[in-house]
N, C-alpha and C positions, 0 to 999 in steps of 0.2 A: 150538770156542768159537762161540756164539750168538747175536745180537742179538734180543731179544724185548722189543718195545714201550720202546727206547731202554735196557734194564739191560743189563749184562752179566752173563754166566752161565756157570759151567762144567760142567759136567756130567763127574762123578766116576762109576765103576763099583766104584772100590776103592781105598782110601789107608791106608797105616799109618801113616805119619810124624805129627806132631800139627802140624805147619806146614806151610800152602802157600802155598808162593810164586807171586804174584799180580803178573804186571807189568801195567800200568796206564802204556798211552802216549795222553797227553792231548795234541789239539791245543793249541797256545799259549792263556794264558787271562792276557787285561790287565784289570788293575780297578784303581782306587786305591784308595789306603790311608784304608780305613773303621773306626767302630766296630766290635769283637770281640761277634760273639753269645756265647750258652752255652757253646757248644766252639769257641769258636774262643780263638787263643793269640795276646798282643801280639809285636808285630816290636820287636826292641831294637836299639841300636847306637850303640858307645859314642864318641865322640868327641875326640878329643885335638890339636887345633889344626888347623891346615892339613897336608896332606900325608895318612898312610896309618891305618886307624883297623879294627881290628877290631870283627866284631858277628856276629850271629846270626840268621837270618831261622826262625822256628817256624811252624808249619802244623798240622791236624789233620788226618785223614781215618778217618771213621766207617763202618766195612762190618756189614753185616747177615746172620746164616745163616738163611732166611727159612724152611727144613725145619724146624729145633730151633730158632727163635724165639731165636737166643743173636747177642751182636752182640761185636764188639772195638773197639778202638779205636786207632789207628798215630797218634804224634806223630815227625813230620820237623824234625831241623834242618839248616840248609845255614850254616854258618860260613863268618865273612868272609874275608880281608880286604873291607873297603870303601875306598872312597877319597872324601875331604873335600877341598875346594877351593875357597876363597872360599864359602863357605856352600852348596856343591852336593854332593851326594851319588850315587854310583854303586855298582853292585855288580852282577858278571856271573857265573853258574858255566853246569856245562854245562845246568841245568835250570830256572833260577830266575836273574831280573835284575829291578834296579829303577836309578829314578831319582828324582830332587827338589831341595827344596830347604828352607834350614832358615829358617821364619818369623820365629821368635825363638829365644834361647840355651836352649827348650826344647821345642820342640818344629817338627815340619815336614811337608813334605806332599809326596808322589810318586805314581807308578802302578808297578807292578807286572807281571812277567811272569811263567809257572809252564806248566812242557812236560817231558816225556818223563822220567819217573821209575817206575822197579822198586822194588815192595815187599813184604816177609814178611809175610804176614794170617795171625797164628796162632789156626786154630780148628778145631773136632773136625773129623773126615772128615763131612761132610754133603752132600747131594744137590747142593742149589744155593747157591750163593753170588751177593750184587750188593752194587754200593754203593748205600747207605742215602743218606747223607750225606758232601758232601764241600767243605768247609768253606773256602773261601780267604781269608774276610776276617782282618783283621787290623788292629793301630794302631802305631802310629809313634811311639817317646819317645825322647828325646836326653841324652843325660849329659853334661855339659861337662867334662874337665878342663882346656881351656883359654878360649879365648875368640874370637867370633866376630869381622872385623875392624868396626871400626868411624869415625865419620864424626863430626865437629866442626865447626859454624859457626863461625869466628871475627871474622865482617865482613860484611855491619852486621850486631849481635848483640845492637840495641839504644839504642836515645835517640839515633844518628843524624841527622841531616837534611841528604837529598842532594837537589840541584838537578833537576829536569826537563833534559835535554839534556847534562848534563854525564855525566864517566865515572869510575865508580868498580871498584874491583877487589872481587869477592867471595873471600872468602879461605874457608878450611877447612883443617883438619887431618883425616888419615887416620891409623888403625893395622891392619896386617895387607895383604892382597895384592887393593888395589882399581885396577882397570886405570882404569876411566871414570867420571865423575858428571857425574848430571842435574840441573841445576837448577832449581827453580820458586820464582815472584813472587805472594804473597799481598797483596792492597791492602784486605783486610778482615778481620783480625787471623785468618786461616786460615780463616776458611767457603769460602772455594774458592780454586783456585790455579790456574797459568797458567804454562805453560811457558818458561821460556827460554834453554835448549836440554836439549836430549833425551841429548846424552852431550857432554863435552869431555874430556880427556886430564885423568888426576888430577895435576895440577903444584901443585894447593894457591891457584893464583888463577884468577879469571876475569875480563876486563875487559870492564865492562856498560855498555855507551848504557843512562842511567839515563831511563826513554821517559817520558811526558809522561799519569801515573797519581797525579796528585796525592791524595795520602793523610796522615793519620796513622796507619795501622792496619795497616804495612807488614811483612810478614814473608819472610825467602828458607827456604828448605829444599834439601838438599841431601843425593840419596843414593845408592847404586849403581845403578850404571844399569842393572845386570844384575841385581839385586835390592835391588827397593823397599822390603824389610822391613829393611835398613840403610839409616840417612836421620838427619837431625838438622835441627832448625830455629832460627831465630833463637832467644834467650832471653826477649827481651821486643820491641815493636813498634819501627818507626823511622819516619823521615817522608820521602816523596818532594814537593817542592817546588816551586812554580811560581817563577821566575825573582826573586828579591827585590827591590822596589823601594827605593828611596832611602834610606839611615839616614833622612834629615831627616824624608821624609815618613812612616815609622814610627813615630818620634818623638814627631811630631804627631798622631797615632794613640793611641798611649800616653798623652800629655799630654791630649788629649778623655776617653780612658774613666778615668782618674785623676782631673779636676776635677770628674766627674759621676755619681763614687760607680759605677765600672761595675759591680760586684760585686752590684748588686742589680737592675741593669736588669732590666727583662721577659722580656727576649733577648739574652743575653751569648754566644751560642754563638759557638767558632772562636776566641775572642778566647783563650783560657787554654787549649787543647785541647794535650794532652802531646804529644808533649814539648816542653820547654819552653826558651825561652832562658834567657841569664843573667840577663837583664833583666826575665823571671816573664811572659812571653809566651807564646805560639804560634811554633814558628819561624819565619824570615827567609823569606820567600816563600809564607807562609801567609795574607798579609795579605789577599785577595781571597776566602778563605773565611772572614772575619773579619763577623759580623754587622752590616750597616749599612755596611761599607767596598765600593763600586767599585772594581777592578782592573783596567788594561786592559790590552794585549798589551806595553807598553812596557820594563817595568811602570810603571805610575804612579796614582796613588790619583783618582779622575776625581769621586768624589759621597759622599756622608756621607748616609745616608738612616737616620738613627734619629727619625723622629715618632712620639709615643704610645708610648712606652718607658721612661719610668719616668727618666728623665735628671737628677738633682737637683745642681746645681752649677753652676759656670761656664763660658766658652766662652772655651778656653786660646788666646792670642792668635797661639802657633806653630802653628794653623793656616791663618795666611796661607803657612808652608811647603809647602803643597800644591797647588803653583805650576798645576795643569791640572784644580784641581776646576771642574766646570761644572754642581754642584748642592747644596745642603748645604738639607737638608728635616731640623729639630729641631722644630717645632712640637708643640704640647699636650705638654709634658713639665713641669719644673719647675725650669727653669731661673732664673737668679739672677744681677744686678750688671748690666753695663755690655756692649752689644756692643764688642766691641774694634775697635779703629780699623784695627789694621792688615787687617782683613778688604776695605777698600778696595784690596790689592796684589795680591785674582785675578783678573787681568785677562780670565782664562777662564770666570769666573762666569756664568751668564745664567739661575740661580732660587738665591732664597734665602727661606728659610720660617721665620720664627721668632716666631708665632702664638702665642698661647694659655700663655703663660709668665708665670715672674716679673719679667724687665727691669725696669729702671733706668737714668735721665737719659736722653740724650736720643739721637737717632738721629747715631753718627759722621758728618761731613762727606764725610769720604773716601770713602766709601760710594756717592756721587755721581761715583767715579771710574771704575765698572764699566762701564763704556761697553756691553757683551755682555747685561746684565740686562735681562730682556726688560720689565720697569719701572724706572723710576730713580727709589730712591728719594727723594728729594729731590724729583721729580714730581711724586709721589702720596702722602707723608706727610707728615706736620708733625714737624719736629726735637723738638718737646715732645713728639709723643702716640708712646710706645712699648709695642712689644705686637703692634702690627699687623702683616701680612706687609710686610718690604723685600726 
């Protein structure tokens, strides 16, 4: 036998037989599992739950008789078993192994080995023989008759709304043989995601320091941590929260964008943003992303800043429930009736703007009780002339 310019060659003086056997030992050759050219044959293998699954791996190999111009053609198969296991695939014989994994319930993806194999090339007695073509690619399809295991959110899954700092349990259901799951935190209804944590023990909860990601556009996802092509994510968004302030000062919240036709301000954003309470809100510690609402670390509502907003109605008197506001700027909007008296009980006031409106009667007394206003009105307006900044 000969090497000539990398072919192999044999060189015949005399054959009668109409077959010659042709062993062909190939160093190992790894490729992954690609599209099938012309001659090349798909790799099948059929599937049947976890545990042991037979299949078939096919190959071609194209030899040439380069004397008589005449070619053959050998197709190999090596039967399985294979083995299935949690969505992984293996298979070893003495000449041929693979490995992978299945993407979805139809299809997957591995590499490939292929070494030391003997074969019959049946073709006349001719001078020389090589190979032509020798063909390893191949493709990968899956058959189900069962089903691959699978992953369930069941918490949050949806219209939630959990507190910044507090701790809630992520829950899930599994079917089939998943040892760990990875969980990740979306805070922008999935454009990107964020680990938290990379594998935990599959027990079906996980208890989460719910971290300080204030959102409505929340979603968790949840899937094998040894393959990510099993996963499931929330069904719909949930809300991560900033600490709630006060029913009363909520309340009072609600009662301003209700007297003043909120629905049509200029800039309602945050105020109605899903999910929603029972009360047709934004949820309970959503308030500081509410348009025009101040929030501080307390929590507590500190300033009402809606001027030039489109505000048509009146100024609901339980906002003297907003016991640490120290600004309330309404001016040029279209307000209407009577400032309310009780607005002399924020002791914590020190600007109040309500310009360029529709007022009526005359400026409350009490009003003079703001000690913090950095004018008092009573100083500097006249009880009859309303309208002007107090």
């Amino acid at each position: 036998m000969r090497l000539i310019k990398g072919f192999v060659f044999l060189a015949l003086v005399s054959m009668s037989a109409v077959a010659l056997l042709w062993a062909l030992y190939e160093t190992p050759y790894d490729g992954p599992w690609v599209g099938t050219g012309s001659s090349g044959y798909p790799v099948s293998f059929t599937v049947s739950g976890d545990g042991t699954a037979w299949g078939d791996f096919y190959y071609k190999l194209d030899v040439y008789c380069e004397h008589y111009g005449v070619s053959s053609t050998q197709e190999f198969t090596t039967p399985g078993p294979g083995t299935i296991t949690d969505g992984q695939f293996s298979f070893s014989s003495g000449g041929i192994a693979f490995t992978g994994a299945f993407d979805t319930q139809t299809t997957a993806s591995g590499t490939w080995t292929l070494t030391n194999y003997s074969w019959v090339i049946p073709l006349p007695p001719p001078i020389y023989v090589h190979v032509h073509t020798l063909n390893y690619s191949g493709t990968w399809t899956a058959t189900f008759n069962g089903t691959l295991p699978t992953i369930i959110v069941t918490s949050p899954n949806g219209g939630e709304s959990w507190t910044a700092g507090s701790t809630h349990d992520i829950t899930w259901t599994t079917t089939g043989s998943i040892a760990n799951i990875k969980l990740e935190l979306s805070t922008n209804g999935g454009a990107d995601w964020t680990a938290i944590t990379d594998s935990t023990s599959n027990t079906g909860a996980y208890s989460w320091p719910v971290p300080a990601s204030a959102s409505a556009s929340c979603l968790i996802r949840a899937s094998d941590a040894s393959n990510a092509g099993i996963s499931d994510t929330s069904d719909a968004v949930f809300a991560i929260t900033s600490s709630a302030i006060p029913g009363t000062e909520r309340q009072a919240l609600i009662d301003l964008y209700n007297s003043t036709n909120g629905d049509s301000w200029t800039n309602n954003s945050g105020w109605k943003t899903p999910p929603l309470d029972t009360d047709g809100f934004a949820m309970p510690g959503t308030e500081g992303t509410w348009r025009g609402a101040a929030v501080d670390g307390t929590p507590s509502v500190t300033a009402i800043l809606l001027s030039n907003n489109n505000l048509v109605g009146s100024i609901p008197a339980s906002l003297s429930d907003l016991a640490n506001l120290t600004a309330i700027q309404l001016f040029s909007n279209q307000i209407s009736g009577q400032i309310p008296p009780e607005l002399g009980n924020l002791a914590n006031l020190q600007g109040l703007s309500l310009s360029n409106n529709q007022l009526s009667g005359s400026i409350p007394p009490e009003l003079g009780n703001l000690a913090n206003l950095r004018s008092k009105p009573a100083d500097r307006v006249d009880p009859g002339r309303v309208g002007e900044p107090v």
